[in-house]
Structure formats: structure tokens, C-alpha cells
N, C-alpha and C positions, 0 to 999 in steps of 0.2 A: 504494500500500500504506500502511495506516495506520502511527501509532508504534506501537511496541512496546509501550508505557505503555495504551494503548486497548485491548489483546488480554487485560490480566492482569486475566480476570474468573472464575479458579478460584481456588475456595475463599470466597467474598464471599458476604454476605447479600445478599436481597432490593435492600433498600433501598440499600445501597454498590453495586447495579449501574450502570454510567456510563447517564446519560442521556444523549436526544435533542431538541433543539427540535421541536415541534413546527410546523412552516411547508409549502408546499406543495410545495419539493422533497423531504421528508424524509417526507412522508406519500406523494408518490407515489413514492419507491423502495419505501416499505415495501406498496404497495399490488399489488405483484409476489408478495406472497404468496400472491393467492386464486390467478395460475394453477400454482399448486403443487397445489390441489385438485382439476385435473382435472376428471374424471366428476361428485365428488361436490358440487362449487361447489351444487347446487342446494338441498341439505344447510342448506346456511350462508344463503339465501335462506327457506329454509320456517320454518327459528330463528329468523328477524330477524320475521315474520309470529306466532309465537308469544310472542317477547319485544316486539312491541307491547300480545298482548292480556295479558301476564302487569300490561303498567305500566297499561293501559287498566282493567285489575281491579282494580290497586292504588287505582286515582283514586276509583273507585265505593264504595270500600269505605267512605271517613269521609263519605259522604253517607247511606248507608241505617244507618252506626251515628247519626248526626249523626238522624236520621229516628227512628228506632227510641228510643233518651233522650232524644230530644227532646219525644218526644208524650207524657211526663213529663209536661211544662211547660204542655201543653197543656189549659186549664179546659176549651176544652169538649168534651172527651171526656168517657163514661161508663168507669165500671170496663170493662164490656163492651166498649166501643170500644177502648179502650187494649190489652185483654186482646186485640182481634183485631189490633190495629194488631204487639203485640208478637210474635203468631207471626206475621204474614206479612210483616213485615220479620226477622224469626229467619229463617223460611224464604228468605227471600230472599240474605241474608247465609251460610248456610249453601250454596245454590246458586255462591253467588258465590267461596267460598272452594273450591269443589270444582271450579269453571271453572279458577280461577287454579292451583290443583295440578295439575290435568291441563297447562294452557296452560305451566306450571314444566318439571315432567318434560319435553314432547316439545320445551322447549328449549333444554334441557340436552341431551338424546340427540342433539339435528340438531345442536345446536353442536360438541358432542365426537364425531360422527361424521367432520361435516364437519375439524374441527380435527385428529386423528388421524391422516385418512389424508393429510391436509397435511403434518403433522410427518414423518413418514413418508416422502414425496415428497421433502420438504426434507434432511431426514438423509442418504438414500439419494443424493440429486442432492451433498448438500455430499461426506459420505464419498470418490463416487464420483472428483468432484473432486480432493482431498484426493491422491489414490493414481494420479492422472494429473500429481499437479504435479512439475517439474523437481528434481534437488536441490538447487539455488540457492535454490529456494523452504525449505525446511527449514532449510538453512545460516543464513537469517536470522530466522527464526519456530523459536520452542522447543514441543518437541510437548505440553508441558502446555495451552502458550497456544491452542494448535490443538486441543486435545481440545476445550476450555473452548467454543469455539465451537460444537463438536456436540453438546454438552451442555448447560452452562449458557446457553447463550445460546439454543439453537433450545427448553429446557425454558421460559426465560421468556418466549419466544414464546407457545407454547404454553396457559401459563398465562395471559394477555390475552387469547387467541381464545375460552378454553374459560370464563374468570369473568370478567375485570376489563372486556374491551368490552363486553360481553353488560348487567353490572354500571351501566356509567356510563352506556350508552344508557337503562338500563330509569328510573334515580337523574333524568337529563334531562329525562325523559320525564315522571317524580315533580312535579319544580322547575317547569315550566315550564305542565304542566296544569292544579299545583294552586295556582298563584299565577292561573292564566285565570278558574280557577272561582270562586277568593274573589273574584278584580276580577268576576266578574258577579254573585256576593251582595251582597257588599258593598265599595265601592269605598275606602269609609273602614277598613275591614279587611285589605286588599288592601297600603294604604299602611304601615299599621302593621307588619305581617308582615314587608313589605319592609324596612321602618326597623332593626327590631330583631335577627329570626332571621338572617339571612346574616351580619349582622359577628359575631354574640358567636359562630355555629357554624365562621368561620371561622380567628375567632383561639383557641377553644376548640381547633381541629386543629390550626394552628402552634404553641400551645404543648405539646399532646403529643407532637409531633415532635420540639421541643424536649428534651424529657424523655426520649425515646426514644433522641436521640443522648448526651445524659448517660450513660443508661444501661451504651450500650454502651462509654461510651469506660470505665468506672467495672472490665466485664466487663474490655476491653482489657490494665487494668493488674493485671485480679487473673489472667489468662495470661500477664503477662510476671513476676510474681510467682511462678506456678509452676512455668515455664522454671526461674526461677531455683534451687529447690529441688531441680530435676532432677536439672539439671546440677551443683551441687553434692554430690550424691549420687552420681549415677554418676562423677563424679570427686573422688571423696571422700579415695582415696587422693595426687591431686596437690594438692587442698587444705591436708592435713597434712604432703606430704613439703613444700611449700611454707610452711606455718604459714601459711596464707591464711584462719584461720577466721572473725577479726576482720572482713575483707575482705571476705567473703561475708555476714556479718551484716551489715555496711553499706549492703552493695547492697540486699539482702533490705527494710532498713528503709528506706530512699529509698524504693524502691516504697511498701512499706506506709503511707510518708505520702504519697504521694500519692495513695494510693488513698483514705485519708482526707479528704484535699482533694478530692476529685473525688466522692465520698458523697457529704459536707454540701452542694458543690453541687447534688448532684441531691435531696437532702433540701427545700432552699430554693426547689429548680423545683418540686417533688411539694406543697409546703406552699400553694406560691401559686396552682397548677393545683386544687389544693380549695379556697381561698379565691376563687380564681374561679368554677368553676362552682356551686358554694354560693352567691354572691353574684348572681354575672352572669348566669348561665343559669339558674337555677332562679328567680331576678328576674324574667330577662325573659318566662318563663313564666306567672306569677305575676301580670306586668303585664297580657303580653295576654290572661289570664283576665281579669282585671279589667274590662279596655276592652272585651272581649266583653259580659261581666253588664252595663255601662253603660249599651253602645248596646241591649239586650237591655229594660235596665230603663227606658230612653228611648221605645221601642219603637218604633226606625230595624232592628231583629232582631228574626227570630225565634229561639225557644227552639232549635228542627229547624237553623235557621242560626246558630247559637253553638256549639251541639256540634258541627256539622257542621267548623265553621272552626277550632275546638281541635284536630281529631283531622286536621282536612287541613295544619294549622300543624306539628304535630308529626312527621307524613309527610315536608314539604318539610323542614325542618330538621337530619331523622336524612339525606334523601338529599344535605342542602347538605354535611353535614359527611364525608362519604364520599363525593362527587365529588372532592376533592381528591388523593385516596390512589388510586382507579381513575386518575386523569386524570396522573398519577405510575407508575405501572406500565404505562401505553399509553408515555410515555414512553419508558419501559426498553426495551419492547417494538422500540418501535422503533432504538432505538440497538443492540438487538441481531441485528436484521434486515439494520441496515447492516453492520454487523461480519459475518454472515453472507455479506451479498450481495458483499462485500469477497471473499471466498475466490472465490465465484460467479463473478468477473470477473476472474479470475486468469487467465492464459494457460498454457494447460497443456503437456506431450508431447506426441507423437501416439502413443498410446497406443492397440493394440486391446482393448479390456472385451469382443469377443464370445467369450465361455466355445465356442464352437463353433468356430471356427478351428482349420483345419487344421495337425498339427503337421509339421513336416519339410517344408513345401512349398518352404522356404530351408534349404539345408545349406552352410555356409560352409568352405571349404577348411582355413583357418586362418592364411593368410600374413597377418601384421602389419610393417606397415614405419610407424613413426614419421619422421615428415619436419619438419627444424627448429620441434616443437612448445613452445611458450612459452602460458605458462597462469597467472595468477593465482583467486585466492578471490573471489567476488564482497564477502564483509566484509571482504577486506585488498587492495584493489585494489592500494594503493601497493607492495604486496610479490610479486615474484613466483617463486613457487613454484618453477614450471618455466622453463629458459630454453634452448632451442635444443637440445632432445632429439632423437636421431637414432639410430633402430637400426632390422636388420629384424629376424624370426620367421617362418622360415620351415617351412611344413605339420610340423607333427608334432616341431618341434624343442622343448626343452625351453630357456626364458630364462630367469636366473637375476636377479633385482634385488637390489644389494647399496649398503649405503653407513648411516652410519649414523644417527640417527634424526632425522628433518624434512630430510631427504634431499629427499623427494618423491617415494620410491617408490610408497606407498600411492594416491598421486595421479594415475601411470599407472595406478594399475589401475583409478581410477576413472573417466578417460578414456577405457579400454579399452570399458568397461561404458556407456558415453556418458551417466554420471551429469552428467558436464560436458564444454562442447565449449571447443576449442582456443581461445586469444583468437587466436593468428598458430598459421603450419605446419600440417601436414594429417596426419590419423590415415588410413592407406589398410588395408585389409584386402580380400585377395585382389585387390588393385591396383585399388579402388574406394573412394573418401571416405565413410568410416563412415558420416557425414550423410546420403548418399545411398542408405543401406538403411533398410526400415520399423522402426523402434525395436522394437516386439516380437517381429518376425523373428529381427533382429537379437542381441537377447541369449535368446531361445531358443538359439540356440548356443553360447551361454556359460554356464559355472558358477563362483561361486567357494566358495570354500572356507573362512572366516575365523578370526583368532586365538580372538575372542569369538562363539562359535558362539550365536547365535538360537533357541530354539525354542518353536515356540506350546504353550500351554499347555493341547493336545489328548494326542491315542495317539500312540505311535511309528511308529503305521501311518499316522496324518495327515500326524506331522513328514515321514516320506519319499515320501509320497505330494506332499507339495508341491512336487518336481522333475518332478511328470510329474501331474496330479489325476487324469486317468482311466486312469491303469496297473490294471493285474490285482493278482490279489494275488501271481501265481507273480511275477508284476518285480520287486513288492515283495519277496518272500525272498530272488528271486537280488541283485537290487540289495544287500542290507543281509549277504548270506555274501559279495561281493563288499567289503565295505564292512570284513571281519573284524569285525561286528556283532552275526550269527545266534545266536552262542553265548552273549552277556550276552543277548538281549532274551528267547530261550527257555526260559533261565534263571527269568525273573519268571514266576510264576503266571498273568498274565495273556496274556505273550508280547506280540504285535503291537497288543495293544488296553492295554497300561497306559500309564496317564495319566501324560505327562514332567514336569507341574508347573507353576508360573508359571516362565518365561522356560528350563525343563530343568531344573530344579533339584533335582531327584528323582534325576538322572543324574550320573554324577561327567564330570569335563573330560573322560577320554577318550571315554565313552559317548556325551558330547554330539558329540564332533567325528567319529567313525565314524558318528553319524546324518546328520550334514550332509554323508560325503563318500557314502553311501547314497541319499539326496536329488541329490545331483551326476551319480554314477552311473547313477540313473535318467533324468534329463534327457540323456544322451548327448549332451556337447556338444565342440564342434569345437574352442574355444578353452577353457583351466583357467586357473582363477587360485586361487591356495594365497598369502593372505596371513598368514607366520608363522603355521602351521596348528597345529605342534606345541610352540612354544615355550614352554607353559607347564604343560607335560603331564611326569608323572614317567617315568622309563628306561621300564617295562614297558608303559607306554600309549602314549608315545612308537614303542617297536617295534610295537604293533600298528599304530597308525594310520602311519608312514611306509609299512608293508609293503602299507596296502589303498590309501593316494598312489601308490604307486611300479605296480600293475596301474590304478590309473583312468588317470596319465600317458599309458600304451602308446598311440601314436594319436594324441595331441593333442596340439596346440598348446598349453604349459604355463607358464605364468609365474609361478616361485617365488622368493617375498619373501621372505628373510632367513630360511632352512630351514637344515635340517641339512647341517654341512657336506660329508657324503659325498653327498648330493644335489647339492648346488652344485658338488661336484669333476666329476660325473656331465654337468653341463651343456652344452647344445652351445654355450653362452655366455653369459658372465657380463657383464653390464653394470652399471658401476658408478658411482653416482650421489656424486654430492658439491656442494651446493649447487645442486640442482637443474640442475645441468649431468652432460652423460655423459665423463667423465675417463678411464674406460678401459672397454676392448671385447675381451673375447678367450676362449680356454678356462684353465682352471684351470690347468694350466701353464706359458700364456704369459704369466700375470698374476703369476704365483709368479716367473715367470725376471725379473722387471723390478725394478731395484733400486731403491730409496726407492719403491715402488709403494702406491697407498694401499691396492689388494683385500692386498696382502703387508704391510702396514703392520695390517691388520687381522686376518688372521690371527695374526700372532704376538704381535698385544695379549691377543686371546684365549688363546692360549693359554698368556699369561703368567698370567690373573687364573685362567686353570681347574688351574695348577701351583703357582703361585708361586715359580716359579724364570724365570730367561733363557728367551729365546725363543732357538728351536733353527730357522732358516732352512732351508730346500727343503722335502727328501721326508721327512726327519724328524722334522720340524714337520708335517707333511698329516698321515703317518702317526699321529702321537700324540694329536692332534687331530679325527681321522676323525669320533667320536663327538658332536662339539662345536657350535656355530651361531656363524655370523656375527654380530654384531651390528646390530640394526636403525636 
């Protein structure tokens, strides 16, 4: 797996994309992208057949104009000669620009034919990837950096396949035909061409790159200049309660000079970039006009072959000074191929993607027994999480996790879910080692519940259709009156079809969290997990959504994280975690009769902070408290 530092290619131009050497392992990993083309590879063949004749046109073209002003020069023409000579090289020149148009379009269509349904292949095979990987793989990759892959990195693919190779082949093709053709005019022209056009066109492009990074570093400081305005605006008022206004101007005007300093720099690149190509290129122009009329007026040329080699000079030198910049974005190209093929060669889940698999073919009883399970993070190896967890769950009991926060309870439950496997000890469910069920079988019979409920930013009929995709719509209604849901969603205008928003946001907490246990519901699953479902939900949301938890429980095997406390009094056992170790095991009473006990150690903290008076020991402390939660 690469650094981290390699993957932050969201938000960057062009040219800040990391590059790749070009050498022949790095061409042939990237050379794994035509069989992403599939069928249409042939596509990308019959382009390569048009982008020959597009450069083969280009070559032709400063000979019949070279032909055509040339017979100018030419004494022993007649007016009449000349007059024929000039429409049937017109003619011919006009044929030739309507080859190369045609020969343009059909290779541009085959390129972005073939390229499209590539990206396409490639997106769908990366994505596909992406959502098979473990979640060890997420825990170290941030999903911006992972977006940026399927995006910016497969977009600048893209753009190489579809201009910049197409570009540098056709530019090579320019350079390399029309320095053959002057060497068999003329070989003393051939040399000159060479002499002059390639250094001043390529230090002509170093220095506008030059100029180019000025530019932007000049942009850089006039955005961190406006940060700076921002933010003292919108905290405008900690500015003055702080009399920091002085302090803000200061900042303000450092930038400002140095945005100054970083101008006159680029003013002093942009001054010498015209006193260069005024000098140096339009010189060197100038010369080899010159050296042309010489050998012309020598009469080692002809007239047909002087124009010919101005207009073929001028060809190789626009393609010398634009080779550099395609040959720079094949580059990129490929650094983002490997970054790609980096995800590609990740080892995934076993994961089933067939949308057609049968549901219910595995129904899992629901018995959990944790056996001396010890677990670390993969980013915090040194530290472990869990150490020597041991309890059962047995069919249809309700398990309560309690302990308070970086406990590790959150971490059984992602165990439970085989988001991560045990590093020592064994996860057995229904007296079989998790590992040894199919992973999608597997949590098919699970649902969980969670504090920060998810939702896509589809209909409410999508959101709960995602616990089961090919439900009815009758599952749907029953699921979501099951849910205490039916009477907000019926409520909207649009009912089952209104849009929840980016991430639910149209929904208040509690609408979000009756859609999720709706969603749950409809998956009918063997084992529940409710992590802190309701704890940030007010009294009246609270009551609905415990009331539509407390009928999804019935049946199932339920694992409730740091709930309300008449749920957890309710439990067939509370397990209670404390530095990743299980410290006590029992029902709500036998935990309450245990003196310095930490589950009784936490109750009556709470319900010191929810009185502010003494904590009141046994059933009159449950009692007063009944409404209250553990702390997580």
C-alpha cells in the first residue's frame, strides 16, 4: 500500500498531479489498461489508423502550400500557368484539409468510444473493489483520499487516452516526418532546423512553466489572504472581545507583502519571457528565413522548396514545443493508473456482489459466545482495545454493553458484524467460528441500529428498502408502522417517495432513527445490535423510537450499547466492560447488590449529574432513574 502522502490528489490542478517515471515497469503496469476495454479495444486500434492519417495530412500540407507560393517565384510560368498551377494546388489543399477533418472527427469518436467504455470498466471494477474491501482497509485510507482515486485520478486517465496520447503520437509523428522530409530537400536545411528550432522551442516551454508556477504560487497567497478576511469576519466578534484588531491587520499585511514579492517576481519572469521570444524566437525565425532566401538566392533551393521548409519549420516547432506538456500529462497519466491499480491489488472480503442470491438460505439461530477474544486496531497495534472478552448470548436473549466511553464496546459490535477479526480467542455463533460462515450470509442476519443514523440521499422508500432491495411495497408500510414511522412519512405530501436529503437531513434525529430501525425490521435479522440508538434524541422521540426497539427486540438476539436505563434493567444480562476487559457479568440486580461495583458505581454517578443531589443506593436509585442512560 502506498503513503498516504501519494493518495492526497483531491482538490489539485492538473499540473500538481504526482507524476510517474516513465520506464518499462511503469509503462507496462499502466499498459493493463486497454484490457479494461474489453469488446471495444478494436475502437482504440481503428483511432490509432486515423490518427496516423490525420499526422500523414498534417506532413503534406506545407508541401502543396510550399508548391502553391512557390510557383510565385517561378519565371517560367505564364500568368496562365501560374493561374492553373494556383487552382489545382487550391484544389488540392482544399481536398487535403477535408481528408484531415474527416480523418480528425473519426479519431476523436474511436478514441472517446474506445476510452469511455474503458473508464467505465475501470470505475465500475475500482468502485466494485472499493465496497469488497475489509475495514482495516478504511481505518487507514480517509474516504476523501479514496474518492480522489475514482475520480480524479481515473478523470486524468481519461483525459490522456481521449487528447494528450492521441496529441503526442500525432506532434511525433509532426517532428520526426518533417525533419525526414527537409533532410531529403535539403540537407543543409535539415541541419539548420535542427540547430536552432528545438532548443529556443524548448526553453521557450521551461520558461513558461516557469511563469506558470509563479503564477500560481502569487494565486496561493492571494487564498490564504482571503482565509484570512474570512475568518476574521466571521469571528469578528472574538477579534474585538479580544482587541485583536491590530493583530489581524498584521497578518492581513505579511501576506499582502508577500504577495507583492511574489508579483514582481512573476512580473520579472513575464518581462524576460517577452524579451525572449521577441529576441530569441522570432530571431530565430527570422534567421532561418534568411538562410532559406540565401540558399534560394544561391540556387542550392528552390522557391517550391523554401516555402515548403518555412511552413514544415514552423509545423515541427509548434509540435517540438507541445511535446513536452502531452509527454507531462502521459506522465500523470500514468502515476494515476498506478494509484489506481494500487486499490486493484488490494485483497479484498469474500464478498457476494450477485444482486440475485438467494435471501434466507442461512438463518442463524442467534447464540453468541465470545471466547477469550483480544483485538487491537490495525493503526494502534501497540494498544489493545480488547483483552480476554468472554461472555455468551444466548437465542433471543437481550445483552446489554455497559462501561464507559473507549471501553471497547463499540468494538464488539464490530466484531460481531466481522468488520474485524479477532487477533487471539474465537467469536463462535451458534457454536460455529464466525470465520467459518460466508460473510454475506453471515451479516444478512444481522442488523444494526446506530447512534449517527446514515441515510442516502434518495426517498424514504429507498432508505428502507435498503434492509431488504427487493421487498414489496406492502413490507415497506408494514416495516416502517412497525418502525412507529407510518404517521411522520404520511404526513409529507409526498409520503414514501420524499427525498431525505444529503446524508437525512430533511429528517429530524428521531425520523432518521425510526427509518433505520424500519430498514432493520425489514431485513429480519437473527442477531440486533442498537448502538446508543436513542441517546441523542429529545423525551418525545426518545419514547417513540424505544417503543418501535422494544417490538423489533421480540425474537432476537439483541445487543444494547449504553441504552436506556429501563432497557438495560430489562436485560437478560449486562456485561460490563472496563478497559477492554469484562469486570462484571450478571442481571441488573445482581450488579446493583455488589458493593463498590463499577455497573453501581455508574448508576448512581448518573444519577447524581441528572439531580444534583446524593446518590440514593438500590431500588430507589433504579426507581428515580428508570428514565435515564448509562453512560457510554
Amino acid at each position: 500500500m502506498a503513503k498516504k502522502g501519494r493518495l492526497r490528489t483531491e482538490g489539485k490542478s492538473e499540473e500538481e498531479m504526482p507524476k510517474a517515471k516513465l520506464n518499462r515497469e511503469s509503462l507496462r503496469k499502466a499498459s493493463r489498461l486497454f484490457s479494461f476495454m474489453g469488446r471495444h479495444k478494436w475502437k482504440f486500434y481503428v483511432g490509432i489508423i486515423f490518427l496516423i492519417a490525420t499526422g500523414a495530412t498534417a506532413l503534406i500540407f506545407p508541401r502543396l502550400m510550399g508548391n502553391l507560393l512557390g510557383s510565385i517565384g517561378d519565371k517560367g510560368l505564364t500568368q496562365h500557368q501560374l493561374l492553373d498551377a494556383a487552382d489545382q494546388y487550391g484544389l488540392w489543399v482544399l481536398v487535403l484539409l477535408a481528408t484531415q477533418a474527416v480523418a480528425s472527427y473519426f479519431r476523436v469518436y474511436f478514441f472517446e468510444s474506445a476510452t469511455q467504455n474503458m473508464l467505465a470498466s475501470l470505475r465500475l471494477s475500482t468502485f466494485s473493489k472499493l465496497m469488497r474491501m475489509p475495514m482495516t482497509f478504511f481505518s487507514k485510507n480517509m474516504a476523501a483520499e479514496l474518492n480522489s482515486r475514482v475520480s480524479a485520478d481515473i478523470t486524468q486517465i481519461g483525459e490522456t487516452f481521449t487528447m494528450a496520447l492521441a496529441e503526442f503520437f500525432r506532434q511525433f509523428i509532426i517532428i520526426v516526418g518533417g525533419v525526414l522530409f527537409i533532410g531529403f530537400t535539403s540537407w543543409k536545411l535539415a541541419l539548420l532546423m535542427l540547430a536552432v528550432v528545438p532548443p529556443v522551442a524548448i526553453v521557450a516551454m521551461v520558461f513558461g512553466r516557469r511563469i506558470r508556477k509563479i503564477a500560481r504560487a502569487v494565486q496561493d497567497l492571494v487564498g490564504e489572504s482571503n482565509l484570512i478576511v474570512g475568518e476574521s469576519l466571521q469571528g469578528i466578534t472574538n477579534v474585538k472581545a479580544f482587541t485583536n484588531e491590530a493583530y489581524e491587520a498584521r497578518r492581513y499585511k505579511n501576506v499582502a507583502d508577500r504577495i507583492i514579492g511574489m508579483a514582481m517576481r512573476n512580473a520579472r519572469a513575464r518581462g524576460l519571457f517577452f524579451a525572449f521570444i521577441i529576441f530569441c524566437l522570432f530571431g530565430s525565425i527570422m534567421f532561418i528565413v534568411y538562410s532559406g532566401v540565401t540558399l534560394y538566392a544561391n540556387g542550392d533551393i528552390s522557391s517550391k522548396d523554401m516555402v515548403t521548409f518555412l511552413f514544415m519549420t514552423l509545423f515541427v516547432a509548434a509540435s517540438i514545443g507541445g511535446l513536452p506538456e502531452q509527454y507531462a500529462q502521459i506522465q500523470r497519466a500514468v502515476g494515476a493508473s498506478e494509484r489506481v491499480f494500487e486499490i486493484l491489488g488490494e485483497k479484498t472480503e469474500e464478498i457476494n456482489m450477485d444482486d440475485s442470491r438467494r435471501r434466507g438460505l442461512l438463518k442463524v439461530n442467534g447464540e453468541v459466545t465470545f471466547s477469550s477474544v483480544a483485538f487491537s486496531y490495525p493503526t494502534r497495534q501497540e494498544f489493545a482495545v480488547l483483552k480476554n472478552i468472554s461472555f455468551r448470548a444466548d437465542k433471543g436473549q437481550t445483552i446489554a454493553l455497559v462501561g464507559q466511553s473507549g471501553s471497547g464496546k463499540s468494538t464488539i459490535a464490530g466484531l460481531l458484524m466481522r468488520f474485524y477479526a479477532p487477533d487471539s480467542g474465537e467469536l463462535l455463533i451458534d457454536g460455529k467460528p464466525a470465520a467459518d460462515y460466508d460473510l454475506t450470509e453471515l451479516r444478512e442476519n444481522m442488523a444494526i441500529v446506530p447512534q449517527d443514523v446514515l441515510l442516502f440521499g434518495g426517498t424514504i422508500k429507498e432508505n428502507i428498502a435498503y434492509g431488504k432491495p427487493d421487498a414489496s411495497a406492502e413490507e415497506i408500510i408494514e416495516a416502517a408502522r412497525k418502525a412507529n414511522a407510518l404517521n411522520f412519512i404520511e404526513s409529507f405530501p409526498e409520503k414514501f417517495e420524499t427525498k431525505v436529503g444529503d446524508r437525512g437531513i430533511q429528517l429530524s434525529g428521531g425520523q432518521r432513527q425510526r427509518i433505520a430501525i424500519a430498514r432493520a425490521v425489514l431485513k429480519n435479522p437473527s442477531i440486533l445490535i442498537l448502538d446508543e440508538a436513542t441517546s441523542s434524541l429529545d423525551s418525545e422521540s426518545e419514547r417513540l423510537v424505544q417503543e418501535a426497539l422494544d417490538k423489533l427486540m421480540i425474537g432476537r438476539t439483541s445487543f444494547v450499547i449504553a441504552h436506556r436505563l429501563s432497557t438495560i434493567r430489562n436485560a437478560d444480562k449486562i456485561v460490563v466492560i472496563d478497559k477492554g476487559e469484562v469486570v462484571e457479568t450478571g442481571t441488573h440486580d445482581q450488579l446493583m447488590a455488589q458493593e463498590n461495583g463499577i455497573y453501581k458505581g455508574l448508576v448512581n454517578l448518573q444519577f447524581r449529574h441528572s439531580n444534583g443531589s446524593p446518590a440514593v443506593a438500590g431500588d430507589d436509585a433504579d426507581d428515580t432513574v428508570e428514565s435515564g442512560e448509562i453512560q457510554a
